[in-house]
N, C-alpha and C positions, 0 to 999 in steps of 0.2 A: 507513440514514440517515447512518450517518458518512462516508458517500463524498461523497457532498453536501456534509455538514457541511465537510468540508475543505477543499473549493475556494477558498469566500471567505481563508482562512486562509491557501492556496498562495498567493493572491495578493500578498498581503503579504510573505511568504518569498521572492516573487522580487523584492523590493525589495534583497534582503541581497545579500553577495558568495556566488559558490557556493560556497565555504568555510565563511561561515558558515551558509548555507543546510543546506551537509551536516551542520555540527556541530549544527545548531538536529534537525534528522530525527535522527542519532544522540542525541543526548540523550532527544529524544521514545520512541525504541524503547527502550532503558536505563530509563527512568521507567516506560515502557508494562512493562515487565515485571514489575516490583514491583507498578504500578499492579491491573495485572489479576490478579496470583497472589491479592492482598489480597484484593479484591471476588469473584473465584472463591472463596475460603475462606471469606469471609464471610457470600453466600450459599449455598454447598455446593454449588454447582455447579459440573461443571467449562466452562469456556468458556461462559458465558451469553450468550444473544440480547444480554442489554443491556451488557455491552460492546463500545462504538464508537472505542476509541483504536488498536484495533488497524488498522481501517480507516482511521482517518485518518492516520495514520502512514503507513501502505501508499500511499495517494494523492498525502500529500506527495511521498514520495520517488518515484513515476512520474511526477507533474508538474515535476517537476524535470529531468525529460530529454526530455521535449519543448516544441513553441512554445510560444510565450503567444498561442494563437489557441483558438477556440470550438472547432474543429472538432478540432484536437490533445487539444482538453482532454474534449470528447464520448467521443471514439476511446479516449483513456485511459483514461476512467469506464467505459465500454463493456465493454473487455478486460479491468480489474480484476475487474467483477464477475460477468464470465464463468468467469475461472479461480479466483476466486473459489468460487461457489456450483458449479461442475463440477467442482474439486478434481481435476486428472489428478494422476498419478504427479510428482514424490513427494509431492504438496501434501496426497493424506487419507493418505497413510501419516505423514506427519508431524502431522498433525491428530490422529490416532490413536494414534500412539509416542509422540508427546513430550507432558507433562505442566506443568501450572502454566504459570506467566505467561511464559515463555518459548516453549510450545508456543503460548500464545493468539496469543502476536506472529510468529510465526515461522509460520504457514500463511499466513498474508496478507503476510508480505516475501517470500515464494516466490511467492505470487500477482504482487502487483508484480513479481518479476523477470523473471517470464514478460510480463508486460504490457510491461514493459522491453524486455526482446528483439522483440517483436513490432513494435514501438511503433518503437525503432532501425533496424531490419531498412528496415520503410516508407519512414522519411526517406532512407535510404542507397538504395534502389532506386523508390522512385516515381517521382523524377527520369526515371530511366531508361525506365521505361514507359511515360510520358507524353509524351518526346520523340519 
């Protein structure tokens, strides 16, 4: 649900400069970390289903480097929640090693990065396929 959740919120973020667009996502990840080690402690879980900041966060910062079209923003959703819930290398090894609010934030900015490069890759060579 947080990938969702996020969209409407992207949309707004791309009203800012990408400056502050990136400080507004840094801030968020920083927050996200505290946020969720707290709510992990407090329910005694570690990484719980019901944290969704990790995911929105994650989403912000892939919708930030591609269009502001439906079909970018599908594609995005798409391959976040693919590398997401597939977890390649290193994304469950870090799932797995790293601990507290930092570990919660940091599988899903690896998931986005991966969505990142995939995501960049396309706009850099679709061009070229299609011509």
């Amino acid at each position: 649900m947080g990938s969702l959740v996020a969209i409407p919120f992207a949309l707004l973020l791309h009203t800012l400069s990408p400056w502050a667009y990136g400080l507004v996502v840094l801030f968020a990840f920083i927050f996200g970390i505290y946020c969720c080690a707290e709510t992990s402690r407090r329910m005694a879980v570690q990484d719980p289903g019901a944290i969704v900041w990790d995911e929105i966060v994650a989403m912000w910062m892939i919708l930030a480097f591609v269009p502001l079209s439906w079909a970018w923003w599908l594609g995005a959703f798409l391959l976040f929640r693919l590398f997401d819930i597939a977890k390649p290398w290193p994304i469950r090894w870090l799932d797995h090693s790293v601990k507290g609010g930092f570990g919660i934030m940091l599988d899903d900015l690896m998931a986005a990065i991966y969505a990142i490069v995939i995501l960049q890759l396309t706009q850099r060579f679709l061009p070229l396929l299609v011509t």
